[in-house]
C-alpha positions as CSV (number, residue, x, y, z in Angstrom):
1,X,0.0,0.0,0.0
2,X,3.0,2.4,0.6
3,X,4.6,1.9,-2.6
4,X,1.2,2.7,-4.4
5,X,1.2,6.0,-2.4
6,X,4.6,7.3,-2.9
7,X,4.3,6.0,-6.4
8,X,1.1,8.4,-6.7
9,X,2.2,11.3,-4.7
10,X,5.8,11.2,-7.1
11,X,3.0,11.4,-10.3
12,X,-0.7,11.7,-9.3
13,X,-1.4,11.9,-13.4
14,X,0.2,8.5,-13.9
15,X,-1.8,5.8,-15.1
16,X,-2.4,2.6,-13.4
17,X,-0.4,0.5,-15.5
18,X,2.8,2.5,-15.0
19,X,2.2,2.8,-11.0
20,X,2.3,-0.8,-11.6
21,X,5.3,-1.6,-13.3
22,X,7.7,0.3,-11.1
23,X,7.0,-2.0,-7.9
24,X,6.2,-4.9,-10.1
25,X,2.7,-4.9,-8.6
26,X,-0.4,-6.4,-10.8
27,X,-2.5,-3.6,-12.1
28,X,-5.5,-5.0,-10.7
29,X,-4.1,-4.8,-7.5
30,X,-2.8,-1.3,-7.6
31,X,-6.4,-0.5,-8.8
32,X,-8.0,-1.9,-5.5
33,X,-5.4,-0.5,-3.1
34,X,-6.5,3.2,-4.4
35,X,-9.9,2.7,-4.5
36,X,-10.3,0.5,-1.3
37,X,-7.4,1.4,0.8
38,X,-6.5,4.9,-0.2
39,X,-10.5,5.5,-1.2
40,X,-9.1,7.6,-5.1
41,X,-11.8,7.7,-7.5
42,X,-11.1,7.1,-11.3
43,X,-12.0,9.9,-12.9
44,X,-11.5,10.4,-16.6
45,X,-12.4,13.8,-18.6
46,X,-14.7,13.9,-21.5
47,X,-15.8,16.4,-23.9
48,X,-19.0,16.0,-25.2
49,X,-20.6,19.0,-26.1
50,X,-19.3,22.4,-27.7
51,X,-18.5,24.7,-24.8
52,X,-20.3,27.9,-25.0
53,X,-19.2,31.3,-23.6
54,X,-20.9,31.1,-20.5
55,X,-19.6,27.7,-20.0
56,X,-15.8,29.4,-19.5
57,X,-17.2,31.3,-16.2
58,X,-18.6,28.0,-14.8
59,X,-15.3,26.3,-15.3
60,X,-13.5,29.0,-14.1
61,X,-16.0,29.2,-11.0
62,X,-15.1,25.3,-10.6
63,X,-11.3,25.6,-10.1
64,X,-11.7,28.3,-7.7
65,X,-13.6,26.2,-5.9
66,X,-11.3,23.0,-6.2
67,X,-8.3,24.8,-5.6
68,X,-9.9,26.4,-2.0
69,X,-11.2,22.9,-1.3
70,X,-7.7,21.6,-1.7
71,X,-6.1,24.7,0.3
72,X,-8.4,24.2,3.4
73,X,-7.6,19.6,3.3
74,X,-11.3,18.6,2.0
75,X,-11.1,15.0,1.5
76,X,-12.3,15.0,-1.8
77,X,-9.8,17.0,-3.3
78,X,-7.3,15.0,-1.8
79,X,-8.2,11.8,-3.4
80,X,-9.1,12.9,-6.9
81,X,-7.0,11.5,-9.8
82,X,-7.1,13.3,-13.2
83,X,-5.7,10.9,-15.9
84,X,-6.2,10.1,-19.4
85,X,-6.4,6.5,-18.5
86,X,-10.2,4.7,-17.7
87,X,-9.5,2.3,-15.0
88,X,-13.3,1.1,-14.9
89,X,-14.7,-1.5,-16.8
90,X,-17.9,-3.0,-16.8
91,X,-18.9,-6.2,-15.6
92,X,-19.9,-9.1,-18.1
93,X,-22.5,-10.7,-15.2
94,X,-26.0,-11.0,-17.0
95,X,-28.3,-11.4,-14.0
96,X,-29.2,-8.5,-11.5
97,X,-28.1,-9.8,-8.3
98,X,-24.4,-9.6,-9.2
């Protein structure tokens, strides 16, 4: 579990599969040490719609809020991983009890 955090305090943009080659950890197992141990949520951007003027001030009003979120220790900030990478799959099961 240490290794996976200094890995991703060195690098928080790094992708799963290099956090996992420098310690020769599995992937998969780097993937459930951040999310159950160290509680980081994937996140991955998408664009998906043309952004509009008014859409610049929203954004802008979003970072300001991140950035004092991260200046006064919220959890949430603390734990969020921006990458290019998606680290979520979905599951192949058929039947709604899985």
């Amino acid at each position: 579990m240490e290794l996976v955090r200094q890995s991703f305090a060195r690098s928080s943009q790094k992708s799963t599969v290099r956090a996992s080659r420098e310690p020769g950890i599995p992937q998969k197992t780097v993937c459930n040490v951040l999310r159950r141990r160290l509680h980081f949520k994937p996140y991955r951007l998408q664009l998906l719609q043309h952004l509009t003027p008014a859409d610049y001030a929203h954004r802008f009003d979003f970072c300001i809020r991140m950035q004092q979120a991260m200046e006064d220790g919220d959890e949430l900030a603390e734990t969020l991983i921006f990458s290019y990478e998606a680290t979520s799959h979905l599951s192949q099961c058929e039947s709604v009890g899985c």
